[in-house]
N, C-alpha and C positions, 0 to 999 in steps of 0.2 A: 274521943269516943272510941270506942272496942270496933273495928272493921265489921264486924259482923251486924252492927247496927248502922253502917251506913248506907243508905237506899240507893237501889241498880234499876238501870244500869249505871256503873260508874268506870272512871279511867283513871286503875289506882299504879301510882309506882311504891316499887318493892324498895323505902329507901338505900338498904344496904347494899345491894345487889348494884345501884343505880349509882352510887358511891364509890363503889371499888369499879366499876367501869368507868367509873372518872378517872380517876386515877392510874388505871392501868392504862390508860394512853398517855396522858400527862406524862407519866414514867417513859412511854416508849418515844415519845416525841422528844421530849429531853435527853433521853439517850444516843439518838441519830442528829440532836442537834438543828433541829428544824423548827419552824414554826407551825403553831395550830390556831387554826381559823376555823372553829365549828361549823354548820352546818345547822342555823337554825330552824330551815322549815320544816327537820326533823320535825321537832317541839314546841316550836312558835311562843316562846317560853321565855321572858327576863328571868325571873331568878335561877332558871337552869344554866340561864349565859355568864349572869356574873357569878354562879362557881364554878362555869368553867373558865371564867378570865383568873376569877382566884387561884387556880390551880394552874398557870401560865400561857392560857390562850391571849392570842393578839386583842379579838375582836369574835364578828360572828359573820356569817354570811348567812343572807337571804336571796329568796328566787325573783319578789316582788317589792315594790316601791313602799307599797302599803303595811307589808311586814315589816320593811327597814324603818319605816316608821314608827310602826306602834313598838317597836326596841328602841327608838333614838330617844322615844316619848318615856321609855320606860329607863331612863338613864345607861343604855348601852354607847359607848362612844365613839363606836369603831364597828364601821360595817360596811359590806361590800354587800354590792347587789350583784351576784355571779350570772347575770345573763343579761339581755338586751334590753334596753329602757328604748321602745319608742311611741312617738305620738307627743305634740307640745303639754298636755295638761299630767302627763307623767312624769314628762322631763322636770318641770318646771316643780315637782313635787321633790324629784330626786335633789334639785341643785337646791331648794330651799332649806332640806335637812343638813346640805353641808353649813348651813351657819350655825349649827349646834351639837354635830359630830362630825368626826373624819366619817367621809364617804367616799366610797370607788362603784365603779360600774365594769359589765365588759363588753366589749364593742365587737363587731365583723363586717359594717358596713360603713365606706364611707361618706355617703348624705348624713347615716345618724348621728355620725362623731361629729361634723360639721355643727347638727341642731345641738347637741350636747353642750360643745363649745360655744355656741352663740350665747347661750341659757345659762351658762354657767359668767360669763365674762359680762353678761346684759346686771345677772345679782351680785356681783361682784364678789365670786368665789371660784378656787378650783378644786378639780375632780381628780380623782386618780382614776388611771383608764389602766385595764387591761386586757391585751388582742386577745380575743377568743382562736383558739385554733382546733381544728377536729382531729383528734387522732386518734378516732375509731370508732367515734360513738354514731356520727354519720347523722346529726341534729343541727346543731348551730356551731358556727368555726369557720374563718378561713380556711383554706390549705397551708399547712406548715411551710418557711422558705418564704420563696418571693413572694407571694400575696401577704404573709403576715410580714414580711419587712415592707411593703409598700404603705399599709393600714399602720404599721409603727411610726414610720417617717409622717403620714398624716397627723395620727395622733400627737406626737411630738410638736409637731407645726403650726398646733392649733391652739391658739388663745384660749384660754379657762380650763385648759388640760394639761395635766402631766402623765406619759406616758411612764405606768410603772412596772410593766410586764406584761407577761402571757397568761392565758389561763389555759389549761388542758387539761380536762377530766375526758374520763374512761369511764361513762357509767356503765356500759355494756360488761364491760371487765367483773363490778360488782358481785353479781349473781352467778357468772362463772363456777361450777359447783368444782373443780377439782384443785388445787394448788397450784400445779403445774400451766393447766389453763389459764388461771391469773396471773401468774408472775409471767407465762409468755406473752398477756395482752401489754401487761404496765413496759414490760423488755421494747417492744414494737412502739406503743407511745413513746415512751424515753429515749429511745432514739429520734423520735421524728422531733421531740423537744430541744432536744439538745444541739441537731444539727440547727434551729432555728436559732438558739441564744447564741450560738458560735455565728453564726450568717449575721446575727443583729451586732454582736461584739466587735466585726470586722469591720460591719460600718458605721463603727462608734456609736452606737444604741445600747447601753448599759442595760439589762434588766434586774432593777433592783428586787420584782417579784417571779417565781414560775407555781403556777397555786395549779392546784386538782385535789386527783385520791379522793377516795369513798374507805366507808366501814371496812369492805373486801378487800381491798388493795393497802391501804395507807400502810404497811410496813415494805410494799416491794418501792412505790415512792418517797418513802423516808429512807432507802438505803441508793436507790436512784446514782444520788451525788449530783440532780440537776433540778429537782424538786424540791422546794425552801419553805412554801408554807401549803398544809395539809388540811382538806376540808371535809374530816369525815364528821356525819352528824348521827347514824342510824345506831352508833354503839353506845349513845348511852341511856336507849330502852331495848334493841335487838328485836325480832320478830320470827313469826315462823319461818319466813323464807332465808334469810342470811341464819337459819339453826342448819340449812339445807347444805351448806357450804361446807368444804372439806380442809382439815390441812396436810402436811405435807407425807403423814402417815397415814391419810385415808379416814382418819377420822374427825368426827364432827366440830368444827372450830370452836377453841374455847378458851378466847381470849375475854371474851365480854361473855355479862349473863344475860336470862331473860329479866329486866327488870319493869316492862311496862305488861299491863293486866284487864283485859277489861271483867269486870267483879259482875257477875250474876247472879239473878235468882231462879231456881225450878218456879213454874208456876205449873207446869202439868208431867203427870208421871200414869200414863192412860194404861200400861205393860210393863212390868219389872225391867224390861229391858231396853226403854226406851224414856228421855227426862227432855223438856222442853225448858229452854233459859228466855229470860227475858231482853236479850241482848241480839239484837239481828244487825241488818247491814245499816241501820242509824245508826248505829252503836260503831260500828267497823267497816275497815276496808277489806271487800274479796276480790279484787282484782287481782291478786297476785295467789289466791286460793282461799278457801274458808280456813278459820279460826283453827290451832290447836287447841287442846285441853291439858291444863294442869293437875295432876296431883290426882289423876285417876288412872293406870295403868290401866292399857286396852280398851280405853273409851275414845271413841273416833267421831267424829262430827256426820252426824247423815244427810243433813240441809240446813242451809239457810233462810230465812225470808224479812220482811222488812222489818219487823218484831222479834223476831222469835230463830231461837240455834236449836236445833236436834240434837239430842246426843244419844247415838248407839251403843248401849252400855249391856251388847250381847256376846262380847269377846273379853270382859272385864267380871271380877266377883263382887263389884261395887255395885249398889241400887242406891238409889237418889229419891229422895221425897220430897214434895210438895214445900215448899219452904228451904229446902237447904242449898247454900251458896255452891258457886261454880263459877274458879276463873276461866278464863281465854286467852288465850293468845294471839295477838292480832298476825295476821300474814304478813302487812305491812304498813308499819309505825307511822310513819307520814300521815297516810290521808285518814288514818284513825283519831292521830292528837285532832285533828281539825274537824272533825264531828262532835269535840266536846270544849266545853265552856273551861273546865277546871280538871286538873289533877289531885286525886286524893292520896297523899304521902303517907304511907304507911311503915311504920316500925316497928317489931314485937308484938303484929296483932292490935295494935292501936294505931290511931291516924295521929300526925303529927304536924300535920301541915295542908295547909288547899293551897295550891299556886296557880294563879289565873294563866289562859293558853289567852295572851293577849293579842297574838296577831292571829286567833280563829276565824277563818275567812278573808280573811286579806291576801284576796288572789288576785288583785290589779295590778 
């Protein structure tokens, strides 16, 4: 059907857009020689995983057990849960999926790695572990050095485990708006990374993985030389917040486009200068600020509420009537894809596709 006839609020991606920002990392990851491991809670999305394993991703990562599921369900076969699995009826969820993908986890404590391994060796399967370490985000991680070589030599030691690296992300680094800013945070992590795989190498702990990077970063840890696989997932819809980010000439990053959209309708236009959408914070995340606007120079958002986006269109020569569409721009893609059921694929002004957000909600 013609976009214009499909009913809002909707969460459409811009296929083209959404396409070459495939690809343009694909390109720059194969260029530095490293691996990519998405980031699916981005998108919570099987067929957006298997084109990006089509285009040479390992696998995907997930935040939650219940996401790695509903991807293992949906024929993903390689996934990492990049954060901490605890409590037995999670665990016991995690090591189950490993009888029908590779699965990894990452660990900073060691009772949990203990339960892990019991779980894992009790189903008679193992896991791939790897040490969380904090190098700046100041959330979940050992200390780099000795605490994550003591947590390696556990994990190592422990039946139904194989220890396969580190994990260190820098989500902080992320939103860093200037260049400089970011390549000095990833500069400070890659050193505390690297003097750890040298510490672990000395006492013969190989690490076959060092995983992190986000959207913001993943070129200053693709050039690293200590970073091997890359977990950005936010580049291939963008949001208004990473449009905020700079590079290394001060202007606006743009490597990736906007390719995700939430599609509206006016249903009230009370003053020339003022258009109400039908798309509020059900529709969208504004935790990280309300919505941009598309394809209206000088139209700015004046509120939000649970229903409904304002749009101040007294700085703009455009007037909006009762009935005519209006994209958005979500702030921030994550908790937006998870307010909707489906994505409506759009190319040329027509839909070409609905791709179910299968893991919406699977925040356990």
């Amino acid at each position: 059907m013609p976009l214009a006839d499909v009913d809002t609020p909707a969460l459409v991606i811009d296929l083209d857009a959404f396409e070459r920002n495939l690809d343009c990392l694909a390109r720059g990851i194969a260029a530095a020689g490293v691996r990519l491991r998405p980031h699916a809670k981005t998108h919570k999305c099987a067929p957006i995983v298997h084109r990006q394993m089509a285009l040479g991703a390992v696998g995907a990562c997930c935040q939650k057990v219940s996401e790695a599921e509903a991807l293992v369900q949906a024929g993903v076969p390689d996934v990492l849960v990049s954060n901490q699995v605890v409590g037995s009826r999670k665990i016991a969820r995690l090591v189950s999926m490993a009888r029908e993908a590779k699965v990894g986890v990452c660990v900073d404590d060691a009772d949990n790695t203990a339960a892990i391994g019991a779980a894992a060796t009790a189903a008679g399967v193992r896991i791939d572990v790897l040490v969380e370490i904090d190098v700046g985000m100041a959330r979940c991680g050992v200390a780099p050095g000795a605490e994550a070589l003591a947590l390696a030599r556990r994990v190592a030691a422990t039946e139904g485990l194989r220890f396969a690296g580190l994990q260190a992300y820098h989500g902080l680094a992320q939103h860093l708006r200037s260049h400089a800013e970011r390549r000095a945070a990833i500069d400070s992590a890659s050193a505390l990374v690297r003097s750890t795989v040298e510490l672990l190498a000395r006492e013969g702990i190989p690490c076959e993985t060092v995983a992190g990077a986000g959207t913001g970063t993943w070129e200053f840890e693709a050039a690293s030389g200590v970073y091997n696989e890359l977990q950005a997932g936010s580049y291939v819809f963008m949001d208004a917040d990473y449009a905020r980010n700079l590079d290394a000439a001060g202007a606006p990053v743009a490597d990736f486009e906007q390719a995700l959209f939430i599609y509206s309708t006016v249903v009230s236009s009370p003053v020339p200068e003022r258009a109400v959408t039908d798309a509020g914070l059900k529709a969208f995340s504004a935790e990280s600020g309300v919505p941009g606007i598309a394809d209206i120079d000088s139209a700015a958002v004046a509120g939000v509420s649970d229903e409904h986006t304002t749009v101040d269109l007294s700085g703009s020569n455009v007037r909006l009537a009762v009935g005519d569409a209006v994209r958005l721009i979500p702030s921030h893609c994550d908790p937006t894809a998870n307010l909707h059921d489906w994505y409506v694929c759009v190319r040329d002004g027509r839909v070409e596709a609905v791709w179910p957000i299968v893991a919406r909600g699977c925040i356990w």
